[in-house]
C-alpha positions in Angstrom: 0.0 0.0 0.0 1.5 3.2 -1.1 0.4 6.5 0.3 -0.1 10.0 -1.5 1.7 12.9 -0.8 0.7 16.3 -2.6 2.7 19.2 -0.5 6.1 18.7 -2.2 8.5 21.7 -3.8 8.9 21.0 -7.7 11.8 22.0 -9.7 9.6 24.3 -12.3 12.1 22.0 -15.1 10.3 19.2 -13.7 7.1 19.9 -12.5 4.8 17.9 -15.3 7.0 14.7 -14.4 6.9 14.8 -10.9 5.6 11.8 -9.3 5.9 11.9 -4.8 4.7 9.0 -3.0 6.0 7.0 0.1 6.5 3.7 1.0 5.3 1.6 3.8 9.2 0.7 5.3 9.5 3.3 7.9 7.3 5.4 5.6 10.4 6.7 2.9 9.1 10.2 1.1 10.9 10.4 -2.1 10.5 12.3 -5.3 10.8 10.9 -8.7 11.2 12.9 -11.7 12.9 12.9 -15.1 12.6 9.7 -18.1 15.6 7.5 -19.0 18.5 5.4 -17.5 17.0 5.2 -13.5 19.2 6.6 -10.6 18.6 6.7 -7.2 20.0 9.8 -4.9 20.6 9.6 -1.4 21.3 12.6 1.1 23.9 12.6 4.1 22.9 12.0 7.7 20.3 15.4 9.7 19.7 16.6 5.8 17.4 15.8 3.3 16.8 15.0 -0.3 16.7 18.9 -1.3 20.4 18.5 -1.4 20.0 17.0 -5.1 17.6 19.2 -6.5 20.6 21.2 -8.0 22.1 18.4 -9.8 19.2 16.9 -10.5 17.7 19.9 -12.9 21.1 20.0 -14.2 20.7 16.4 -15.6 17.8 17.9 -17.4 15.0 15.3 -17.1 17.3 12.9 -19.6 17.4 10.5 -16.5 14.3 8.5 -14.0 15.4 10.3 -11.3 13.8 8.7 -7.3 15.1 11.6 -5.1 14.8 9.8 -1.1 14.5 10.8 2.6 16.1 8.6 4.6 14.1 7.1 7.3 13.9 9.8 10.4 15.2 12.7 7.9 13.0 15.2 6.0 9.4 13.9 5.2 9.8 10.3 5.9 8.8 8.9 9.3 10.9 7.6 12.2 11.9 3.8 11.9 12.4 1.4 14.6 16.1 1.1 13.6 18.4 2.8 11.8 21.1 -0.8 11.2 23.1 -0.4 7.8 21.0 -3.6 6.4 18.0 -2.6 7.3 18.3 1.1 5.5 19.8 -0.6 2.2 17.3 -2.9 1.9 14.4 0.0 2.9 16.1 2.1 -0.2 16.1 -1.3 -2.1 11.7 -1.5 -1.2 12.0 2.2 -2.8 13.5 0.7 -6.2 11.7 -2.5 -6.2 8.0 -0.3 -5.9 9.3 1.9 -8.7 10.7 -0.9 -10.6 13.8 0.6 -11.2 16.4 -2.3 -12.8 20.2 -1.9 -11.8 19.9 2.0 -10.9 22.7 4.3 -10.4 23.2 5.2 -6.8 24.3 8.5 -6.0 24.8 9.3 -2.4 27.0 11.9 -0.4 28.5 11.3 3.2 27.1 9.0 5.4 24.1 7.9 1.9 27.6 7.5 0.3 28.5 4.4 2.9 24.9 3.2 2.0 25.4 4.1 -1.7 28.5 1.3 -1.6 26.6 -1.3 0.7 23.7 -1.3 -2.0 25.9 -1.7 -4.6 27.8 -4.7 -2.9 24.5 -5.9 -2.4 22.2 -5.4 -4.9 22.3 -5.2 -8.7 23.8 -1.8 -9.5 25.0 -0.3 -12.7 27.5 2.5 -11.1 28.0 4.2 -7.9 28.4 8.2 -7.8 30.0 9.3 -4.6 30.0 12.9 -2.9 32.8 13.0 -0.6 32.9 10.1 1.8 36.3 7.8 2.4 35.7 4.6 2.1 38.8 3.8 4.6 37.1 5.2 7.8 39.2 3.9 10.6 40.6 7.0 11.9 37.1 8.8 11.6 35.6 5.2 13.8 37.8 6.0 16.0 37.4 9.6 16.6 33.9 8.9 16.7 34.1 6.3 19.4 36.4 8.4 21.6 33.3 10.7 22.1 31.0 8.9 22.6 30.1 9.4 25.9 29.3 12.8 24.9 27.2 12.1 22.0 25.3 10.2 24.4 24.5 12.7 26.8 24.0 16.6 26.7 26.8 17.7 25.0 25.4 15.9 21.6 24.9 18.8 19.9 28.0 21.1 20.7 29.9 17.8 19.7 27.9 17.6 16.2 28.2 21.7 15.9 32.0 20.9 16.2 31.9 18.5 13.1 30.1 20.3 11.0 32.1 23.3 11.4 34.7 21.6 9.0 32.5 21.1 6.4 33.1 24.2 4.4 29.5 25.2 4.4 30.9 28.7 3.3 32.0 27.3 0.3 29.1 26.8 -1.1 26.9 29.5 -3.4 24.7 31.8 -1.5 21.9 31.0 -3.5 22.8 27.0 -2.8 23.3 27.6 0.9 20.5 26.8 2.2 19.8 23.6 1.5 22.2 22.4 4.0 21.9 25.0 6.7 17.9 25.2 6.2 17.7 21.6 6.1 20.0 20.5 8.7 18.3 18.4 11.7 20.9 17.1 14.2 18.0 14.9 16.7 20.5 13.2 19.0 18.4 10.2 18.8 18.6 9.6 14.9 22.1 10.4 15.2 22.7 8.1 17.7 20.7 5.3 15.9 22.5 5.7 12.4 25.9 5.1 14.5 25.1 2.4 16.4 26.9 0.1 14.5 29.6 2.5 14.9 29.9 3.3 18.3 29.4 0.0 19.5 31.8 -1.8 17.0 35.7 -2.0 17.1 36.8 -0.2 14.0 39.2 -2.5 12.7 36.3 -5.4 12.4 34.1 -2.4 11.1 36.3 -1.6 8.4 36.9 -5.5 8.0 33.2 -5.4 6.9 33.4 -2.9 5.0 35.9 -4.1 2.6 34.6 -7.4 1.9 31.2 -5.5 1.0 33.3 -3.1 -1.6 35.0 -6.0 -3.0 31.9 -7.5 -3.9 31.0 -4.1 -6.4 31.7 -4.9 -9.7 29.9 -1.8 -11.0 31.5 1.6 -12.6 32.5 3.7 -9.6 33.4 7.3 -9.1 34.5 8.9 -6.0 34.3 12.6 -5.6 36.0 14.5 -3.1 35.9 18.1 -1.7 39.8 18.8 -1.1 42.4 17.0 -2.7 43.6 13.1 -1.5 46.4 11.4 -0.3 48.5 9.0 -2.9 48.5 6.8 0.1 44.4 6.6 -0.1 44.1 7.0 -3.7 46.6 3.3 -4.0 44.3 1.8 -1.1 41.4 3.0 -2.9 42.5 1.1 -6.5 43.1 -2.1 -4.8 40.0 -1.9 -3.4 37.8 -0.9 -5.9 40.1 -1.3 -9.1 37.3 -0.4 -11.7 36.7 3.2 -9.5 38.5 6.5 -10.3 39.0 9.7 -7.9 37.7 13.2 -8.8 38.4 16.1 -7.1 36.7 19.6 -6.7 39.2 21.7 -5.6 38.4 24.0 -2.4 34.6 22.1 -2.8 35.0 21.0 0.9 32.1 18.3 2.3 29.6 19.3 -0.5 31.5 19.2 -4.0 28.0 18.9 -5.9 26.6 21.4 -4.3 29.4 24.0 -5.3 29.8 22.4 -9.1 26.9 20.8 -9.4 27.1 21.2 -13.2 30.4 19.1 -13.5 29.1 16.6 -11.0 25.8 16.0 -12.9 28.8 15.4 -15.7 30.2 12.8 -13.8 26.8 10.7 -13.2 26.7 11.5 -17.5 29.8 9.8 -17.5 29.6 6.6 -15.5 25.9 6.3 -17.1 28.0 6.5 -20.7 30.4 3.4 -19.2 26.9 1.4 -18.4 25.8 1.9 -21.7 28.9 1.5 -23.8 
């Protein structure tokens, strides 16, 4: 049973093909708009699916766009859980009810992570990433040493404090607000995202991690906000040997956001890969 929603903002370059509906796993709102190759966009954790509008319109309706909320975030509702399975396989519900076959996934941050587990999962045909390291130790373990105070009522000085290095300035005025007006750091969706890593050592984390990448065997672009490390970018290739890097120079945490022309180019290109 799917439920109708009619209060949604439409891109005026999209507003004839607009379909919004949600579906019945934790209630998911997502937008779908555009006619061609299907791809499937999902937004970092305490934002929303607004995030894509901008590289969206700039693919120009030439691709079946399904634009999500992740469970807790935006206009979905609150799940149960937040576990890393569980959300893949509520996105997965998503692409089964639209009948999408072998989508693109397209996800920044923390949808990044979930972008990679669906594709080591599921049948994908490429994976678009928006700055996220796929080698997160050292982040795990930064993480984990404050916990306690994610826990308790320092959460959100503690999230105030990561976000601050995510070069929110850098982006366009007029683009702005769709992180800072969209932003919703609840503790307790925070919290439930993480649980996995708070709770787990990071080197068995990572472990898990890297089997699930192996198993990708789609196209796969990684695109970063500041430049990368030859140590990462060799890690990277035996990892993921089909994937290339892209940077954005001086892009910080939200490269398609400030070019969101060249990265709609990029999704152009790994969708070229699929077809050639």
């Amino acid at each position: 049973m799917i439920e109708e929603s009619n209060q949604a903002f439409v891109p005026p370059a999209f507003a004839s093909k607009l379909i919004r509906k949600m579906t019945v796993r934790g209630l998911i709102a997502y937008d779908r708009t555009g006619d061609g190759p299907p791809i499937v966009f999902v937004h970092g954790l305490t934002y929303d699916r607004g995030m894509w509008e901008p590289v969206i319109e700039k693919l120009n309706g030439s691709f079946t766009c399904v634009n999500i909320d992740l469970p807790g975030h935006g206009e979905s509702l609150d799940a149960g859980t937040y576990g890393l399975e569980w959300v893949v396989r509520a996105v997965h519900e998503v692409i089964e009810q639209q009948q999408l076959e072998r989508p693109i996934i397209v996800g920044h941050s923390a949808g990044a992570i979930l972008a990679a587990f669906y594709a080591g999962t599921f049948p994908t045909a490429a994976v678009v990433m928006s700055d996220q390291a796929l080698r997160t130790n050292a982040f795990l373990e930064d993480i984990q040493g404050v916990q306690e105070q994610l826990r308790g009522p320092a959460f959100l000085g503690i999230w105030r404090s990561i976000e601050s290095r995510f070069g929110i300035e850098l982006i366009p005025a007029s683009r702005r607000e769709l992180v800072q007006g969209a932003t919703v750091p609840r503790q307790d969706i925070v919290l439930g995202y993480w649980r996995e890593i708070l709770d787990t050592p990071p080197a068995e984390l990572q472990d898990r991690f890297t089997a699930v990448l192996r198993r990708v065997d789609a196209p796969f672009t990684s695109v970063f906000g500041e430049d990368v490390e030859s140590e990462y970018r060799a890690w990277f290739s035996g990892i993921v040997p089909q994937g290339k890097i892209v940077v954005f120079p001086n892009s910080g945490h939200f490269p398609h956001l400030v070019d969101p022309d060249r990265f709609a180019d990029q999704i152009r290109a790994v969708a070229g890969q699929v077809r050639s």
